[in-house]
C-alpha positions as CSV (number, residue, x, y, z in Angstrom):
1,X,59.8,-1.3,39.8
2,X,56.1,-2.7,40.1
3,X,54.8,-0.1,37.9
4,X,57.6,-0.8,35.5
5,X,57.0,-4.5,35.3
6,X,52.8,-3.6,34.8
7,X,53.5,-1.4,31.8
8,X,56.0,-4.1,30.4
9,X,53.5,-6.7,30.6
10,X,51.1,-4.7,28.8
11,X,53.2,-4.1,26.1
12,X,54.3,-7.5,26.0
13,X,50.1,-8.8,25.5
14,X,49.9,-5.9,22.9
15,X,52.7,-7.5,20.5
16,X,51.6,-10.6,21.1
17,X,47.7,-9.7,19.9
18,X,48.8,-7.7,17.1
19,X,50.8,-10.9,15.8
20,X,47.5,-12.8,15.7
21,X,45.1,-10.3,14.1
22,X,45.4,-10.6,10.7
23,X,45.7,-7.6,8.2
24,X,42.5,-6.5,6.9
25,X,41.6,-7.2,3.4
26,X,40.4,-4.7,1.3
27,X,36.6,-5.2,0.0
28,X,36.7,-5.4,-3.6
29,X,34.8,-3.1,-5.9
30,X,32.1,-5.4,-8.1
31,X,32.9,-5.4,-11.6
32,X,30.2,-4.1,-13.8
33,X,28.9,-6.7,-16.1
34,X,28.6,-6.6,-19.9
35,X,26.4,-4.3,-21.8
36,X,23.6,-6.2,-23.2
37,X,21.2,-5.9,-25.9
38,X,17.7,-7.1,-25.6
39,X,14.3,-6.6,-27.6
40,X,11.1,-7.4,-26.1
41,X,8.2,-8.1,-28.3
42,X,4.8,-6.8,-27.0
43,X,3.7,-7.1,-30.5
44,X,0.8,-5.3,-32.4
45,X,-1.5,-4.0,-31.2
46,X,0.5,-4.3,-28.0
47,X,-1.2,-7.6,-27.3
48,X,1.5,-9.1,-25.0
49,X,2.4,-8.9,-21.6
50,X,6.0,-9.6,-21.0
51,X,8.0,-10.6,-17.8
52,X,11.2,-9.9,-18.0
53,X,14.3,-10.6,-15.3
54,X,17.4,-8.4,-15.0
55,X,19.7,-11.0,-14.2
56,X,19.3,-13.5,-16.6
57,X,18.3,-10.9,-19.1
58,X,15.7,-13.4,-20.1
59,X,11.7,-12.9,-21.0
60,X,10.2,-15.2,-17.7
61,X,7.1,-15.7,-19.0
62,X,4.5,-14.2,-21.4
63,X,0.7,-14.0,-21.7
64,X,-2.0,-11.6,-23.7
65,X,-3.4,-9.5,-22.4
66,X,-7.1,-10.8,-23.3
67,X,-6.3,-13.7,-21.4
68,X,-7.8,-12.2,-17.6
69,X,-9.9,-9.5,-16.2
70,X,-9.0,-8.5,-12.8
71,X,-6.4,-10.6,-10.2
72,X,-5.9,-11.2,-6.0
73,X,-3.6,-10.1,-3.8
74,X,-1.9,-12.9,-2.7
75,X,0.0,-11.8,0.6
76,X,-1.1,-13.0,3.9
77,X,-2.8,-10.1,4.9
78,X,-3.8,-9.1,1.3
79,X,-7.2,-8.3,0.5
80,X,-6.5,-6.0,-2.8
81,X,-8.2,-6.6,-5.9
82,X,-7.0,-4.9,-8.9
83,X,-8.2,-4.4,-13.0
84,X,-6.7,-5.6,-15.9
85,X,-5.3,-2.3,-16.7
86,X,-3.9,-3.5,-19.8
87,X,-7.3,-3.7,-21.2
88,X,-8.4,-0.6,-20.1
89,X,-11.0,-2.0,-17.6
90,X,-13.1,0.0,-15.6
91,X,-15.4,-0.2,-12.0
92,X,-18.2,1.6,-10.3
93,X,-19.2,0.8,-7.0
94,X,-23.0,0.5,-6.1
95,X,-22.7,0.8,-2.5
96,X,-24.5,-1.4,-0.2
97,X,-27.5,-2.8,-2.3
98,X,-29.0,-6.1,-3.1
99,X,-26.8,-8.2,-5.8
100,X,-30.2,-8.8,-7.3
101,X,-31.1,-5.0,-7.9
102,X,-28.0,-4.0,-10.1
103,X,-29.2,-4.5,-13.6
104,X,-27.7,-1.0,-15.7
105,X,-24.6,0.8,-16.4
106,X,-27.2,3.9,-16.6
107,X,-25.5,6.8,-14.6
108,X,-22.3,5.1,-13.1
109,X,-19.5,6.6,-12.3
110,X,-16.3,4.7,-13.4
111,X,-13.7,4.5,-11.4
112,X,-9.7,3.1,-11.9
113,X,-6.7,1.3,-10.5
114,X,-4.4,4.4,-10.0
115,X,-1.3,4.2,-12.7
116,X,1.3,3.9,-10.0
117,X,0.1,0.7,-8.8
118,X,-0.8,2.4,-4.8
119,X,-3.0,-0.7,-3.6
120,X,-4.6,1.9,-1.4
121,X,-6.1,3.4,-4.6
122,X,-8.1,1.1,-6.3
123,X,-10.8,0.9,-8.4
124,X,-12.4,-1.9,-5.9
125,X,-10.9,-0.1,-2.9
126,X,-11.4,-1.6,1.1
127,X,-14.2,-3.9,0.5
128,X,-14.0,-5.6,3.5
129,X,-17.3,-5.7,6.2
130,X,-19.2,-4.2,3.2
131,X,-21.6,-5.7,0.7
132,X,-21.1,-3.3,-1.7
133,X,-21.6,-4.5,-5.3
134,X,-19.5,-3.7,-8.2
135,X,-19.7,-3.3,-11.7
136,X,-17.0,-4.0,-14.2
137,X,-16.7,-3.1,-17.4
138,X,-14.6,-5.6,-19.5
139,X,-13.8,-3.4,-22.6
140,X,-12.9,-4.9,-25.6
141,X,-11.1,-8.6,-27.1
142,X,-8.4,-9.2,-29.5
143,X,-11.4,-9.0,-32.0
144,X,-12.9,-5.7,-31.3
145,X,-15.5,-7.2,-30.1
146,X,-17.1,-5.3,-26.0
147,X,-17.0,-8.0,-23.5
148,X,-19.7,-6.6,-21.9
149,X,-20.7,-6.1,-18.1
150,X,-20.8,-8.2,-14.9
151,X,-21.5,-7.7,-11.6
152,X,-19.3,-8.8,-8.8
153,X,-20.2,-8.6,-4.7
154,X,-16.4,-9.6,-3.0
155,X,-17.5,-11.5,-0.2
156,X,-14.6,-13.0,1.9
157,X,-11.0,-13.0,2.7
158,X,-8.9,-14.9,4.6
159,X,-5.2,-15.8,5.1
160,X,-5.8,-18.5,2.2
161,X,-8.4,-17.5,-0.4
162,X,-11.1,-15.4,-1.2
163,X,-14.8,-15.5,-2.3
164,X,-16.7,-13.7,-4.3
165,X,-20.0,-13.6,-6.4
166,X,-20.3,-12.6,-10.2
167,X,-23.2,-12.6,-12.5
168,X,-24.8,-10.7,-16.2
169,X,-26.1,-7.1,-15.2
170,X,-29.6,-9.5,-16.0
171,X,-28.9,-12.4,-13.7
172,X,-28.0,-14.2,-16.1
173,X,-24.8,-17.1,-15.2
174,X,-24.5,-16.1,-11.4
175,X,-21.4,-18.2,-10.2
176,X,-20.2,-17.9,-6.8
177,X,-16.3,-18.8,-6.2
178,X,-13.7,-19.0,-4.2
179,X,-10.1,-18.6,-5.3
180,X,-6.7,-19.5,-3.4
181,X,-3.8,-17.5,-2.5
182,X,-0.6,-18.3,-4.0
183,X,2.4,-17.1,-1.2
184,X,4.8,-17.4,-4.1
185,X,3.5,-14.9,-6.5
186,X,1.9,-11.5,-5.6
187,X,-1.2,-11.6,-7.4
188,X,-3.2,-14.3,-8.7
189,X,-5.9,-13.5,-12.3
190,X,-9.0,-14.4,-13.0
191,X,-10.9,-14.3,-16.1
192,X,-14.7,-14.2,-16.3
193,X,-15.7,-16.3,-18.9
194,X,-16.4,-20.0,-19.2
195,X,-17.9,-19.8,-15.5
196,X,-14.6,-18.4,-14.5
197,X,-11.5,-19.5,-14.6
198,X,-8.2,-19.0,-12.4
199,X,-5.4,-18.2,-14.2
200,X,-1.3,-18.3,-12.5
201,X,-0.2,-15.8,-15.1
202,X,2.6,-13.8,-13.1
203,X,5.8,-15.8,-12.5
204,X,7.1,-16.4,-9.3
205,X,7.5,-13.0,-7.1
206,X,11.2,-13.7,-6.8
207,X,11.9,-14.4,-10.4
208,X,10.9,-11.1,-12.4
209,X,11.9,-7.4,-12.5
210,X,10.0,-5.6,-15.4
211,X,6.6,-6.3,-17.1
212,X,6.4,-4.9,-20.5
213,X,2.7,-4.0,-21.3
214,X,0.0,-1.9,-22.3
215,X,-0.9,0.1,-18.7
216,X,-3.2,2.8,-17.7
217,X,-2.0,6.6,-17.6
218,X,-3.7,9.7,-16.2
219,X,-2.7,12.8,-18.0
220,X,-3.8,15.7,-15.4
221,X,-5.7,17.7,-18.7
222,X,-8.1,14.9,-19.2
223,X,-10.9,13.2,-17.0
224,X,-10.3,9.7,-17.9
225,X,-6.8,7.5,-18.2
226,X,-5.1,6.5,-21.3
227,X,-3.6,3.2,-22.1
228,X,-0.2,3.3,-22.7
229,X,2.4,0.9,-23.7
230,X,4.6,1.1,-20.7
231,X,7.3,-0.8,-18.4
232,X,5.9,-1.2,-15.2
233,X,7.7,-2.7,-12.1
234,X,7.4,-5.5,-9.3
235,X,7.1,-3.2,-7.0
236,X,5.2,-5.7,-4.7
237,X,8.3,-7.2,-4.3
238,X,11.0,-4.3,-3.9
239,X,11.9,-3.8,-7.3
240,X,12.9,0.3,-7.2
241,X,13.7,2.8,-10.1
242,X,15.9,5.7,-10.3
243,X,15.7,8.2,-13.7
244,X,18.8,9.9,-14.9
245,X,17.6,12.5,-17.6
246,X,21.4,13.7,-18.3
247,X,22.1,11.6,-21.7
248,X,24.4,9.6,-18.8
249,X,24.5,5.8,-19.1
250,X,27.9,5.8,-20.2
251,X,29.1,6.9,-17.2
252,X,26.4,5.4,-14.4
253,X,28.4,3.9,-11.9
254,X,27.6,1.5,-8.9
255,X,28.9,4.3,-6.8
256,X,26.2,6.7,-8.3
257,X,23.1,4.6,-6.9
258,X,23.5,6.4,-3.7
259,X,23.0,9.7,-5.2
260,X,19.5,8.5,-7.2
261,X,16.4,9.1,-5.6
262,X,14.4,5.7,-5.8
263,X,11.0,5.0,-5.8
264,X,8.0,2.1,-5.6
265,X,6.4,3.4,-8.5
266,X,4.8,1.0,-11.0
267,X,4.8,3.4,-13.8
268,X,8.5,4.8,-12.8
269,X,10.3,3.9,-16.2
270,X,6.3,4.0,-18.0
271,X,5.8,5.5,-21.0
272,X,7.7,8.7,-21.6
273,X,11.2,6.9,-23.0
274,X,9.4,7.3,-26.3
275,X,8.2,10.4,-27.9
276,X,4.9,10.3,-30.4
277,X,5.5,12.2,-33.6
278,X,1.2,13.7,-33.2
279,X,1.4,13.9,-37.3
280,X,1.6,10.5,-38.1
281,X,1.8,8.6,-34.7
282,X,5.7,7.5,-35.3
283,X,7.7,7.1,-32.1
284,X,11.7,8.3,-31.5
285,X,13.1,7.3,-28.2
286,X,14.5,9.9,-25.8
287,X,18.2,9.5,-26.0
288,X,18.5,11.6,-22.6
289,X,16.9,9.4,-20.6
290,X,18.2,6.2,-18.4
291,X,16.8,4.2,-15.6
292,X,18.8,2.4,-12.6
293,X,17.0,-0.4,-11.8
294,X,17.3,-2.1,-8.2
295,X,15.9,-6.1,-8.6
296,X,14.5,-8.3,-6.3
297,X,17.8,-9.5,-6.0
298,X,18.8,-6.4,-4.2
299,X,21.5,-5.7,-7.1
300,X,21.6,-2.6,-9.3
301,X,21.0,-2.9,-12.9
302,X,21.1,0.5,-15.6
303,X,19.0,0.4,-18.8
304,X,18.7,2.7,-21.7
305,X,16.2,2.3,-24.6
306,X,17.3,2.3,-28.2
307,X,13.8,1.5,-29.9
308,X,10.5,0.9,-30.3
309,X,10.2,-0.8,-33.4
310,X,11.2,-4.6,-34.7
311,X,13.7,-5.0,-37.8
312,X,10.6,-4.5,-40.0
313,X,9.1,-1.4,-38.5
314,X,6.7,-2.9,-36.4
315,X,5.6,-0.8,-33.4
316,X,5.6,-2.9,-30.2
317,X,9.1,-4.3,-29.9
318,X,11.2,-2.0,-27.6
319,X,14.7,-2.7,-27.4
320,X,17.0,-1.8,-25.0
321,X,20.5,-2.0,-23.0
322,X,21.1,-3.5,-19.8
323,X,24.3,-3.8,-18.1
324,X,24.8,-4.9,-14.0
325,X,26.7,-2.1,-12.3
C-alpha cells in the first residue's frame, strides 16, 4: 500500500508540472528580404573609394583615393601600418641605419601590403624595438603627376597613438608626429603632404561591410602586383565571404550558409566578377558567380553583379543585387 501511495504521488506532481509548462513554440524561419538593386560609382579612372553597408544598402561614406598615403591600426594592441594600396604604393625597408643616411631609391627592393589584407604580411612588417627606416614610394596623383619619395622611421606605439618620423630622401621638411588611435574605426590615414595631415577617412568599424576600390593583386606569373578595381571586405571587423560559382542566386537560401566555406579574405569577392575582353579592354560580368556575405551585424546577405558600367558606358560603376537571406 506504501509503495502504491509513492507511485501515486508521483504521478500526481507529474500532471501537475505538465499543466504549468507551456507548449513550445516553434522558432520561426527569417523571411528573406527584397531583392535590391544598387550601383556604386567608383568613377573614372577608378578614383573613388566607396563604403558601402549591407543593411541599409546605402554608400556610408566616400573619399579619393589621392586623398592619403598609408593608415594605423587602431586596436588596442595594434601596431600595423599598412599602404595606400589603391594607389599602388610601394616600401623598402633599409634596416637599422641612421634616418640621416637614406638619401636614394638606388638598388631597393620594393616590397607590398599582401592583397588579402594578412596584417602579418606587410610591406612595413613588425617594426617594433627596431629603428629600421623606410622608404615609400607615393606613385602617382589624380594628375599624373609622381608624388615622389619620403622616408619614414616608426618610432612608438602605445595603447593610444603612435609616433613616427618622415622627411624628403634629401632632408628636406623632416616632421616628426604623433597620431591617435581611434577605438571606433580600425584604421586611421595619413597623408604626407602639407606637413602631414590625419585624415578619419573609414567610417565607423560597426557601420560598413564592403569598400569598393582600386586594390592591389598578385597574379603568381608576374613579379610585381597589379591594381585592380576590386571589392574588398571589413574583415577587421568579421565581415566573411562565401563564393558560389554554380549560376545559383536564385536559389541561395539562409539554410545554404552552413554549407559555404567562409573566409577573412580582403580580396574574397576582388576582382574576378568581371571578365576583360584583352582586345579592346571592355568588361562582361560573370553571370556564374555569387557571393554570400556575412556583415558585422552577424546577418547573411547574397549579392550578384549585373555590371560594370554606368547608363552611359562609363567603366567604374558596378552594379549589383543584394537581397538579406
Amino acid at each position: 500500500m506504501k509503495k502504491f501511495n509513492i507511485i501515486y504521488a508521483a504521478l500526481l506532481v507529474g500532471l501537475f508540472l505538465s499543466s504549468c509548462l507551456k507548449e513550445e513554440t516553434p522558432v520561426p524561419v527569417p523571411v528573406p528580404g527584397n531583392v535590391e538593386t544598387t550601383q556604386i560609382e567608383i568613377g573614372w579612372p577608378y578614383t573613388n573609394q566607396v563604403y558601402y553597408d549591407c543593411g541599409t544598402n546605402a554608400v556610408v561614406k566616400t573619399n579619393t583615393k589621392y586623398d592619403w598615403d598609408i593608415s594605423f591600426e587602431c586596436d588596442t594592441n595594434g601596431f600595423h601600418v599598412l599602404v595606400n594600396t589603391a594607389r599602388g604604393i610601394f616600401v623598402a625597408n633599409q634596416g637599422d641605419v641612421s634616418f640621416a643616411s637614406v638619401t636614394s631609391v638606388a638598388g631597393v627592393d620594393w616590397l607590398w601590403d599582401v592583397p588579402s589584407g594578412n596584417l602579418d604580411s606587410t610591406a612595413f612588417g613588425n617594426w617594433k624595438n627596431s629603428n629600421n627606416v623606410f622608404i615609400v614610394d607615393r606613385q602617382f596623383n589624380a594628375n599624373g603627376g609622381h608624388n615622389g619619395y619620403v622616408k619614414i622611421q616608426l618610432l612608438t606605439v602605445n595603447n593610444q597613438y603612435y609616433t613616427f618620423k618622415y622627411a624628403n630622401l634629401d632632408g628636406t621638411d623632416e616632421v616628426t608626429y604623433s597620431i591617435s588611435k581611434d577605438p571606433n574605426r580600425s584604421f586611421i590615414h595619413f597623408n604626407f603632404d602639407n606637413g602631414g595631415e590625419i585624415l578619419a577617412l573609414e567610417p565607423n568599424k560597426d557601420d560598413w561591410d564592403l569598400l569598393f576600390t582600386n586594390h592591389y593583386h598578385k597574379f603568381s606569373n608576374l613579379p610585381m602586383p597589379f591594381v585592380l578595381t576590386q571589392v574588398i571586405s571589413n574583415i577587421h571587423n568579421n565581415v566573411e565571404v562565401a563564393e558560389d560559382n554554380n549560376g545559383n542566386f536564385g536559389n541561395i537560401t539562409l539554410l545554404d550558409t552552413s554549407n559555404y566555406v567562409f573566409t577573412n579574405f580582403w580580396d574574397e569577392i576582388g576582382y574576378d566578377w568581371k571578365i576583360r575582353n584583352s582586345q579592346d579592354n571592355s568588361f562582361a560580368i560573370d553571370a556564374n558567380k555569387s557571393f554570400v556575405i556575412k556583415t558585422t551585424e552577424k546577418l547573411f546577405y547574397k549579392i550578384r553583379f549585373l555590371d560594370f558600367y554606368n547608363s552611359i558606358g562609363n567603366k567604374g560603376y558596378p552594379k549589383f543585387e543584394i537581397q538579406k537571406l
